[in-house]
N, C-alpha and C positions, 0 to 999 in steps of 0.2 A: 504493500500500500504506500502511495505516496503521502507526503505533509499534508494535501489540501484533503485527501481522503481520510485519514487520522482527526483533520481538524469538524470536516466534515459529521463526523460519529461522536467526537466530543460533542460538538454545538446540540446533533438531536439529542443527547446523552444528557444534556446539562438540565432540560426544566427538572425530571424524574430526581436526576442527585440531589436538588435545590427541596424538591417536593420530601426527599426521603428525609434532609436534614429538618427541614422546616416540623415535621410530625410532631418529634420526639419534641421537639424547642418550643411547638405551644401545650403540648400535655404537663411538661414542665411547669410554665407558666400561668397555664390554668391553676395548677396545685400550689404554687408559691402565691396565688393572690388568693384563695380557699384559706389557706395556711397562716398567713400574711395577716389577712384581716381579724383571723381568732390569735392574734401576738400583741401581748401590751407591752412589749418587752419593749420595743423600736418605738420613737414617735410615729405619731400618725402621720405626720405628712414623710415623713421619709418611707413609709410603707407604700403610702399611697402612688407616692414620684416613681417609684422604685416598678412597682406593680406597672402602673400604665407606659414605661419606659419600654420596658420588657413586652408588651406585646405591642407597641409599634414598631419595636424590635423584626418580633415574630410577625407582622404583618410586610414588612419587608422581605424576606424568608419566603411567607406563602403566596404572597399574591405577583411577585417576578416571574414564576415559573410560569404561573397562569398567564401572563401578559404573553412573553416570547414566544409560548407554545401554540399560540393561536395565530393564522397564515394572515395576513394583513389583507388581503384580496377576499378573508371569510366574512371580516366585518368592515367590506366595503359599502359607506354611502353611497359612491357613485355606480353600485351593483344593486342598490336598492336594497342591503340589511340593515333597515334602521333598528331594529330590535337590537340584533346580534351586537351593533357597530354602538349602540346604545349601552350595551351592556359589559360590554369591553370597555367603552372607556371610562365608566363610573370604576370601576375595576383601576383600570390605569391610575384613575386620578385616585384612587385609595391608597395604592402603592404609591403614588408620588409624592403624597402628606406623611404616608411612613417616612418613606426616604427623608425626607426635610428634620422630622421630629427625631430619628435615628440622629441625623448629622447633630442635631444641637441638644442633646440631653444631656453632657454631661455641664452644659451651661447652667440646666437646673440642679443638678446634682451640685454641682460648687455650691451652687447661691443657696440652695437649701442646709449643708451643712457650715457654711460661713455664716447664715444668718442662727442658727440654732446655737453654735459657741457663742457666736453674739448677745444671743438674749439667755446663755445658757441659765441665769437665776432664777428666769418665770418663765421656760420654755416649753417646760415638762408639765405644766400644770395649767398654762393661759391659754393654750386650744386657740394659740394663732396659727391662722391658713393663710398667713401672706405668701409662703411658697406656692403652695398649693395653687392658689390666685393667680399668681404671675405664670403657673405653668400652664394654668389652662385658657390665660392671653395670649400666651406663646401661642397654643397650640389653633385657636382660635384666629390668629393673625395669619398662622401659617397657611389656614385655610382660605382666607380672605385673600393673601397673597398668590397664593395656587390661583387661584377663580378667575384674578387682576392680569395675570400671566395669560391664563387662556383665553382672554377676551381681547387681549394686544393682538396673540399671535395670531387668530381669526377673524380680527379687523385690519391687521396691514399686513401679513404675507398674503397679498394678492397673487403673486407669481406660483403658486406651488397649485395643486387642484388640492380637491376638497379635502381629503382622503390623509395626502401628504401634511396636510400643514394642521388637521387634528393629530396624526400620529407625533408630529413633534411636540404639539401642544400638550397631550396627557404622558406620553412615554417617555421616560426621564432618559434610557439611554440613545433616543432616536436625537437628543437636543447638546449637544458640544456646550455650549455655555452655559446651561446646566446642571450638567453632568461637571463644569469645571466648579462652577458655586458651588456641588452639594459635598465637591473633595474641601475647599476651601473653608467651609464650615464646619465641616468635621475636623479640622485642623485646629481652627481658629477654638473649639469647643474644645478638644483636649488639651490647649494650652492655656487656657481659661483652668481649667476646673485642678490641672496638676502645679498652676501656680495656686491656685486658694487652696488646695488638701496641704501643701508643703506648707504653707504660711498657717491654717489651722493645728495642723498637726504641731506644729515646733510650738504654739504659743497653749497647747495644749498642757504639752509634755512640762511648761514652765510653771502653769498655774494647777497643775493638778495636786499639790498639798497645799493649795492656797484658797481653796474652797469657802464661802462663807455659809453654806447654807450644802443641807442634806441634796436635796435638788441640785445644785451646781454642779457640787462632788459627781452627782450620777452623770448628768450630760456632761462633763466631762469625761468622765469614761467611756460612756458610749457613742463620743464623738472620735477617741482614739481607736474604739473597737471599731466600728464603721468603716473609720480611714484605713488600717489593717486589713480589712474585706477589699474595700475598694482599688485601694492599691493594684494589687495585682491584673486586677479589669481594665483597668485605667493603660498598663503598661502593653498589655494585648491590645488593645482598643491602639496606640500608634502606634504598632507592630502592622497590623492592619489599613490605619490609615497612610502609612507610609510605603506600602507594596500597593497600595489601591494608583495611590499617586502614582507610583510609578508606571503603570500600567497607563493610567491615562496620559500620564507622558508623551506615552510610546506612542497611544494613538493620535493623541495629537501631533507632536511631530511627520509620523508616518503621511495623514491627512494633509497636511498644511503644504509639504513637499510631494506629494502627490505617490505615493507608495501603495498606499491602498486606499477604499472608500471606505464610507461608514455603512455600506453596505457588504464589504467584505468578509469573508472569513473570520480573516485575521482580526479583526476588528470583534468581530461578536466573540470572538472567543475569549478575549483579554475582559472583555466587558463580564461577558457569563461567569468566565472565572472570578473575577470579582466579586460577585454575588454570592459564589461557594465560600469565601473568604469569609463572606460578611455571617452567609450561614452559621458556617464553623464558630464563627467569634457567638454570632447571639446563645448558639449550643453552650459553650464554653461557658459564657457566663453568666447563664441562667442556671446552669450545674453547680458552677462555684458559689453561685449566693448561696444555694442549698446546702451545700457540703461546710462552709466558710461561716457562716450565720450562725453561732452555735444555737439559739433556741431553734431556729428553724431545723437544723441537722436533727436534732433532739427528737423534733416531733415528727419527723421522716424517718427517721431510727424505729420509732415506736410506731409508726404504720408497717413498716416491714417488718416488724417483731408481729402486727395483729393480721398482716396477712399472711405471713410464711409460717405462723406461729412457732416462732424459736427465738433462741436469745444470740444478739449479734455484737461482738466486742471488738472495740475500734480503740483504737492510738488516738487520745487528745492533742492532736496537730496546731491548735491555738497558742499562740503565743503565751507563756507561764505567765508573764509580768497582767499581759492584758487579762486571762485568766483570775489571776489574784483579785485583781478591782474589781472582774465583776460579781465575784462571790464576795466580797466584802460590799457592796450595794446592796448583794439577798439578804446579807443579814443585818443591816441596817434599816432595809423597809421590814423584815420579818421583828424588828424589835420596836419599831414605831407602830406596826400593826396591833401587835400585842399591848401598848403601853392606849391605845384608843379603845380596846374591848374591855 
């Protein structure tokens, strides 16, 4: 077989691997917001940021395969499928608000955990949704902005037919500029959130015996426990964003000097691969919140102890230090609980 024949069997290859990883990555995620929601352990709005991140995630994941895998000439307007052509690109335009919300989440995740050390003395107890708020303007704008983009590119690409110039308009990888924003922002988002975890974390580490209040002490701890989980996602996530780049590098250069089209091969394959990338990553760290989060571990431990019915013994892989804090929290609220009955 030659390269265009190899690439060939990848490309039909790619919705199916996309679809197989995606499965596992919202069963996950359904069970971690099930799970999530019965945890007083975590504040609420980091449950909640966490929760709805994770399946714009996984909606990324499921609904790409879906778009690729459908022949563009199936849901032709100008063949007269308005249904079909109708329903693909509500589809598209889903997957293209994933995509956006994927790119910029760890912009809420900073700002969620930077504002929570901040008000770390009444945080745990004043049941403020200013995160919360701001996420769902985010996600709301993003929408508004999706909708602003499709009504440009349907009222002045007059030169393309009908067909061409919605496919650019809902299909994130049919559109170069972009596809170049939504690398841009995932960049701009990891560098955001790994200067505020560094800057949380260090002024964490300084005021953690310097507590004035039972409350403090806790959100401090479980602002370094957090940062500890987060960490490692964070370092995947530009692992990721930076072979992503590279990739559209490639095709843009390729494009620009005329090597191949955006209809090429070559071109869909770096793109597809991408998408497996992202798969792999949302897998990844919807496993790790699991496995990383010790209540949630805890209460995943004890569903596979009441369905396999047997006892399963694991290696405390948590940091001892971060450990210690937080059993010394239990028994701080277990001694204040006590001293109210």
């Amino acid at each position: 077989m030659t390269v265009r024949q190899y690439l060939d069997s990848f490309i039909s290859f790619c919705p199916y691997i996309e679809l197989f990883i995606s499965v596992p990555c919202i069963i996950i995620n359904i069970y971690c917001a099930i799970r999530l929601a019965n945890l007083n352990t975590f504040n609420n709005n980091f449950r909640i940021i966490m929760v709805i991140s994770n399946f714009f995630g996984a909606g990324v994941s499921l609904f790409h395969p879906l778009v690729t895998m459908i022949p563009p000439e199936y849901v032709s307007y100008q063949n007269g499928y308005y249904f079909r052509g109708t329903s693909f690109y509500v589809i598209a335009f889903i997957h293209h608000w994933c995509v956006v919300i994927f790119d910029i989440k760890f912009f809420i995740l900073g700002f969620e955990r930077w504002f929570a050390f901040k008000s770390r003395a009444t945080y745990e107890y004043s049941h403020d949704s200013t995160s919360i708020k701001i996420y769902l303007c985010i996600i709301f704008t993003a929408f508004c902005g999706l909708t602003a983009k499709i009504i440009s590119y349907v009222k002045f690409h007059h030169n393309d037919t009908v067909d061409m110039t919605l496919q650019k308009a809902f299909v994130v990888d049919n559109d170069l500029p972009t596809l170049l924003a939504a690398h841009v922002m995932a960049l701009s988002g990891w560098t955001y959130a790994m200067t505020i975890f560094r800057q949380v974390e260090r002024q964490a580490e300084e005021n953690r015996f310097r507590a004035q209040t039972l409350s403090e002490s806790y959100q401090i701890k479980e602002t370094i426990n957090i940062i500890s989980v987060i960490g490692p996602i964070i370092r995947a996530y530009i692992t990721l964003v930076l072979l992503c780049g590279t990739f559209l590098s490639v095709n843009l250069y390729c494009i620009y000097y005329g090597y191949w089209s955006m209809s090429s091969i070559y071109y869909q394959s770096l793109t597809n691969f991408e998408y497996i990338m992202i798969n792999t990553y949302n897998f990844y760290s919807s496993s790790y919140m699991i496995w990383y989060l010790r209540p949630l571990r805890k209460v995943f431990l004890n569903d596979l102890r009441s369905c396999f019915n047997c006892s399963i013994d694991i290696d405390n892989q948590v940091d001892t230090t971060v450990k210690r804090f937080d059993d010394e929290a239990k028994i701080y609220f277990d001694q204040l609980q006590n001293q109210w009955l």
